[in-house]
Chimera marker file (.cmm) of the C-alpha trace (Angstrom):
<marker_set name="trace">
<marker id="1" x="-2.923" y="13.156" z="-9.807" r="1" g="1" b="0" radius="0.5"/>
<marker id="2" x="-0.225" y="10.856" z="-8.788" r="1" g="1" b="0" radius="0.5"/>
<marker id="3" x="-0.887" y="6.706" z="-8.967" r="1" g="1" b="0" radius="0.5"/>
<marker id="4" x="1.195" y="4.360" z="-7.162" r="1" g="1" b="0" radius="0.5"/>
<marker id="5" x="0.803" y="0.344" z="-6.457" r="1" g="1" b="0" radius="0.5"/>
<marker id="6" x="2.439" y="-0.290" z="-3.102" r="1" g="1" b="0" radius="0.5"/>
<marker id="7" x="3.150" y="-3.818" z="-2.224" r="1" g="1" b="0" radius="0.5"/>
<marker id="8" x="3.115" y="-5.214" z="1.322" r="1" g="1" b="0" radius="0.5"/>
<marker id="9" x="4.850" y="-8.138" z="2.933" r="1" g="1" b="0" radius="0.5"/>
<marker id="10" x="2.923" y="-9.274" z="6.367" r="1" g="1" b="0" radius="0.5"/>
<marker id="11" x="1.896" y="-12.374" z="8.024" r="1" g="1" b="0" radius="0.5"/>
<marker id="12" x="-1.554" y="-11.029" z="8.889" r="1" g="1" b="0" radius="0.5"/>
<marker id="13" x="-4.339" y="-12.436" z="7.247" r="1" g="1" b="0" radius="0.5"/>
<marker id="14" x="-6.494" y="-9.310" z="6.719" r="1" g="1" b="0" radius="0.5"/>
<marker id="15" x="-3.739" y="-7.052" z="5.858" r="1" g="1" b="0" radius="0.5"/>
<marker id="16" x="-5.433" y="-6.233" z="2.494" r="1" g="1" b="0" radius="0.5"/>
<marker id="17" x="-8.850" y="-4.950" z="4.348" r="1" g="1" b="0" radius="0.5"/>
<marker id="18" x="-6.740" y="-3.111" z="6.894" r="1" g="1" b="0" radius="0.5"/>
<marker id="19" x="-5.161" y="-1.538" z="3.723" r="1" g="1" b="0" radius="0.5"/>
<marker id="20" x="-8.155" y="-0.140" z="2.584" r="1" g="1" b="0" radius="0.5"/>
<marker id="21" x="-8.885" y="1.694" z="5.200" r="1" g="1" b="0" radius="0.5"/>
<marker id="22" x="-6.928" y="4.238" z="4.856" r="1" g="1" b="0" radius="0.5"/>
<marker id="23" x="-7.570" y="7.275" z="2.972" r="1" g="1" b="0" radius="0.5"/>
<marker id="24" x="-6.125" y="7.460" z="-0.593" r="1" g="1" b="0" radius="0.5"/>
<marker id="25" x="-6.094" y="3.304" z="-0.747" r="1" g="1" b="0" radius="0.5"/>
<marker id="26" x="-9.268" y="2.697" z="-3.641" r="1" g="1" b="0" radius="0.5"/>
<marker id="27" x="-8.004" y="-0.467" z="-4.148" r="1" g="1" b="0" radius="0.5"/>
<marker id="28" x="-5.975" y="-3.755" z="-2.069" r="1" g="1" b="0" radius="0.5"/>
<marker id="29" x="-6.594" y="-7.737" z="-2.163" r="1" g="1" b="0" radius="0.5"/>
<marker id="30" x="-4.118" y="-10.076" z="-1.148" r="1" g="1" b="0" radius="0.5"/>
<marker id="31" x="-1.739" y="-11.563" z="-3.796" r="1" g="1" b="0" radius="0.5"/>
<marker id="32" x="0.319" y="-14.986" z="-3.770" r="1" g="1" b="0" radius="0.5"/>
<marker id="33" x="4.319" y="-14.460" z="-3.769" r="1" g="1" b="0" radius="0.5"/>
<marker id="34" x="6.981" y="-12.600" z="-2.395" r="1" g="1" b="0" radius="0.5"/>
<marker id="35" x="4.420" y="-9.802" z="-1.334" r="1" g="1" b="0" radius="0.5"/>
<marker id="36" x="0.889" y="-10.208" z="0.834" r="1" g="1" b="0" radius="0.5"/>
<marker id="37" x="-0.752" y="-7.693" z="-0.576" r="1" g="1" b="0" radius="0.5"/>
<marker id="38" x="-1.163" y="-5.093" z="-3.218" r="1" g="1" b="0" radius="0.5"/>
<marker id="39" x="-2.636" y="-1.543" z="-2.422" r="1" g="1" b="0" radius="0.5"/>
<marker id="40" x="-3.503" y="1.015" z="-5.031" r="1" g="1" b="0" radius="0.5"/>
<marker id="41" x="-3.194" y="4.738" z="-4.560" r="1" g="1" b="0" radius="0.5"/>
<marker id="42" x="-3.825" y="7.806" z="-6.182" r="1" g="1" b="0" radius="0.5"/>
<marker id="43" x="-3.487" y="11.353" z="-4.531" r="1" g="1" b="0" radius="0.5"/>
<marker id="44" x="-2.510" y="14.965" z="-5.753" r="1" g="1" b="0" radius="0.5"/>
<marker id="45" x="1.266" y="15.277" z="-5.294" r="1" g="1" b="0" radius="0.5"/>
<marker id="46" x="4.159" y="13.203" z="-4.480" r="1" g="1" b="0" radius="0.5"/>
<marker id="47" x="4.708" y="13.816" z="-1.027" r="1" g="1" b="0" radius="0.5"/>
<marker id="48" x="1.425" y="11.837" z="-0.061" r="1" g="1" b="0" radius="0.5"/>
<marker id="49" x="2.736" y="8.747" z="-1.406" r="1" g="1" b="0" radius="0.5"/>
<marker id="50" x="5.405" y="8.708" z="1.346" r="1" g="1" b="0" radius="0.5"/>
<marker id="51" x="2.838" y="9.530" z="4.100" r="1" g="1" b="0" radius="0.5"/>
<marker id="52" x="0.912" y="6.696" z="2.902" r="1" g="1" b="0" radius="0.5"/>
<marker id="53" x="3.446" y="4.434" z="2.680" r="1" g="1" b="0" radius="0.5"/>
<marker id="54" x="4.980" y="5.328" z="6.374" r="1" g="1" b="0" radius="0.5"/>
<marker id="55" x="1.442" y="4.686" z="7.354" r="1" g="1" b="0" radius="0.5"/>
<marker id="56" x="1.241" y="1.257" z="6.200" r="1" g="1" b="0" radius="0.5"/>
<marker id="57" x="4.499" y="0.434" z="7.753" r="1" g="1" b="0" radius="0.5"/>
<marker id="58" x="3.137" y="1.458" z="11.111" r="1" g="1" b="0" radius="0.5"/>
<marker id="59" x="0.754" y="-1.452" z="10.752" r="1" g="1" b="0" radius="0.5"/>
<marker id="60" x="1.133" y="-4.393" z="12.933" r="1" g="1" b="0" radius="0.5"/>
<marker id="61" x="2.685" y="-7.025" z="11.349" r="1" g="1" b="0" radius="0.5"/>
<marker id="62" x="4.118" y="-5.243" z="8.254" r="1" g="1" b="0" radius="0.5"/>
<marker id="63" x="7.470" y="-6.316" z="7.417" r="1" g="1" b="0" radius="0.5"/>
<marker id="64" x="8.219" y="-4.104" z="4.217" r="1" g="1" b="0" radius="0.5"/>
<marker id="65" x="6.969" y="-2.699" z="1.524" r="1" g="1" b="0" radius="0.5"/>
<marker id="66" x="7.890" y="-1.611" z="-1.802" r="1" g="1" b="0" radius="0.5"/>
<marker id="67" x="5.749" y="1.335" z="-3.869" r="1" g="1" b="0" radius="0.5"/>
<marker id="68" x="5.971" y="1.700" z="-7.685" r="1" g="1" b="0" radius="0.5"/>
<marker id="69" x="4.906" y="5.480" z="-8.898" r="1" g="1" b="0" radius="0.5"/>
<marker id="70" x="2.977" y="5.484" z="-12.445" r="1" g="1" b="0" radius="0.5"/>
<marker id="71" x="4.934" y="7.152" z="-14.752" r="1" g="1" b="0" radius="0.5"/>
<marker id="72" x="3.602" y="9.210" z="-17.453" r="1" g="1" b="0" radius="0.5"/>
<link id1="1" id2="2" r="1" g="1" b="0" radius="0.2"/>
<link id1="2" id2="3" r="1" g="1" b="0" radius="0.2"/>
<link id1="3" id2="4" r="1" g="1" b="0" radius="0.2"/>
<link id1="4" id2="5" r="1" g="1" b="0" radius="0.2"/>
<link id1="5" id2="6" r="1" g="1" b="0" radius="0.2"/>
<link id1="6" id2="7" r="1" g="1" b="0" radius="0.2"/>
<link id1="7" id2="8" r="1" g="1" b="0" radius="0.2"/>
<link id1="8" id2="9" r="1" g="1" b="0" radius="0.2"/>
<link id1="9" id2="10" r="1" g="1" b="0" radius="0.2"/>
<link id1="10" id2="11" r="1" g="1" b="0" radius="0.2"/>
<link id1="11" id2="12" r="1" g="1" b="0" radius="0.2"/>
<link id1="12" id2="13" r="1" g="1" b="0" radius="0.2"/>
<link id1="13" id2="14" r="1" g="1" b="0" radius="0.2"/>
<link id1="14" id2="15" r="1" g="1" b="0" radius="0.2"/>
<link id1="15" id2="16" r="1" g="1" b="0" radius="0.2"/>
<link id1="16" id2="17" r="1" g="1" b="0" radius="0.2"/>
<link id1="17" id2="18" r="1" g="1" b="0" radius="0.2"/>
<link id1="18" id2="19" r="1" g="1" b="0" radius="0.2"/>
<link id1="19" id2="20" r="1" g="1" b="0" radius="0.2"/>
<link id1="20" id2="21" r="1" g="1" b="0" radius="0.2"/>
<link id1="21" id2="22" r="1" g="1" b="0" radius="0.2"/>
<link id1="22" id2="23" r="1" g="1" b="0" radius="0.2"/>
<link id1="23" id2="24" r="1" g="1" b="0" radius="0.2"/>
<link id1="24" id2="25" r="1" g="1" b="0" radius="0.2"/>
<link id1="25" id2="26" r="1" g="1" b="0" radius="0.2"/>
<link id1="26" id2="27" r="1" g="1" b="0" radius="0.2"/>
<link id1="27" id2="28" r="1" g="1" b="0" radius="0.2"/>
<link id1="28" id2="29" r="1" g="1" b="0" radius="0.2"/>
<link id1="29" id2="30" r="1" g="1" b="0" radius="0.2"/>
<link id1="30" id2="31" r="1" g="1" b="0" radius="0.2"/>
<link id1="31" id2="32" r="1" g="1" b="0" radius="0.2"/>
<link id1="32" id2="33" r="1" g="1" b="0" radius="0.2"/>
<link id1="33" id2="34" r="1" g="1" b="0" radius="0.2"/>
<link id1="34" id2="35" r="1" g="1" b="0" radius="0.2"/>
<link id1="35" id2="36" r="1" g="1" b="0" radius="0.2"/>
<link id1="36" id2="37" r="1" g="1" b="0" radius="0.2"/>
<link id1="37" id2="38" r="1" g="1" b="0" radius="0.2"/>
<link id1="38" id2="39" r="1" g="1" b="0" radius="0.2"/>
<link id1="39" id2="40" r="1" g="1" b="0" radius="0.2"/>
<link id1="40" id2="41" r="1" g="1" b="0" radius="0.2"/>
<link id1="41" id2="42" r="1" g="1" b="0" radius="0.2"/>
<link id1="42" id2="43" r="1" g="1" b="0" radius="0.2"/>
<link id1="43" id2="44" r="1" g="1" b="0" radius="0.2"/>
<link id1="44" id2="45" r="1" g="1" b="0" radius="0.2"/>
<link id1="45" id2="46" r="1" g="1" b="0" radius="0.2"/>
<link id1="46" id2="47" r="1" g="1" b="0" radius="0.2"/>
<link id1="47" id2="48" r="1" g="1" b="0" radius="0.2"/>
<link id1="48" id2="49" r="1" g="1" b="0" radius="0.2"/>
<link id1="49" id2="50" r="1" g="1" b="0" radius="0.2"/>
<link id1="50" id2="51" r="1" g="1" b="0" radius="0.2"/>
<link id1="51" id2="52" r="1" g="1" b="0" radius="0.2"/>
<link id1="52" id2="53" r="1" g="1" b="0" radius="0.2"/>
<link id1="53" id2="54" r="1" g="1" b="0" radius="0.2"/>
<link id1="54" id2="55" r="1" g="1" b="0" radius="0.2"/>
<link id1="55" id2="56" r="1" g="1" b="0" radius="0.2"/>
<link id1="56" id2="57" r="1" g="1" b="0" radius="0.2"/>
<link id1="57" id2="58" r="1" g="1" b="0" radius="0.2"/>
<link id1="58" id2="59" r="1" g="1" b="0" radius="0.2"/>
<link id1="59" id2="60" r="1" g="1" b="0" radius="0.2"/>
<link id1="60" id2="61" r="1" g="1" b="0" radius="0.2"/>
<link id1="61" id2="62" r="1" g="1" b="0" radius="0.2"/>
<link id1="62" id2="63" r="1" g="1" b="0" radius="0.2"/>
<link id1="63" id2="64" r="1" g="1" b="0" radius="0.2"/>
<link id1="64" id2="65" r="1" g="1" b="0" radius="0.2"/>
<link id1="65" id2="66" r="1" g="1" b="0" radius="0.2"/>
<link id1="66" id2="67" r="1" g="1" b="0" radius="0.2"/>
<link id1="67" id2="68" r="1" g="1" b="0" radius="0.2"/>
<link id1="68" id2="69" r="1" g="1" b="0" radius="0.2"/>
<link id1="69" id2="70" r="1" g="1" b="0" radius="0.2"/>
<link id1="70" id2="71" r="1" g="1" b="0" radius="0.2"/>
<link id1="71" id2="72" r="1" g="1" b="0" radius="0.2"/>
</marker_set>
């Protein structure tokens, strides 16, 4: 399994429930700072992480985001 935190800068209010949503997201609440929210992944290979993170960025609203992969 592959873990990841991805952090999202967005205006939106309810970016963090939107978050969660989608599939491979078990965790996101908003945060205070440079970043709106935090998401947490985890999913079987590497390549997901990307998918999920172009996802995000389709996401009205979304400015950026920035994903840290756990390393073991």
């Amino acid at each position: 399994m592959v873990r990841a935190v991805i952090l999202v800068k967005s205006p939106k209010k309810l970016i963090a429930a939107r978050l969660r949503k989608i599939k491979s997201i078990y965790d996101s609440f908003p945060v205070s700072g440079q970043f709106d929210a935090v998401a947490f992944v985890e999913v079987s290979d590497l390549v997901k992480i990307k998918q999920i993170t172009t996802e995000i960025q389709k996401i009205s609203g979304v400015e950026r985001t920035e994903t840290m992969i756990e390393v073991q």
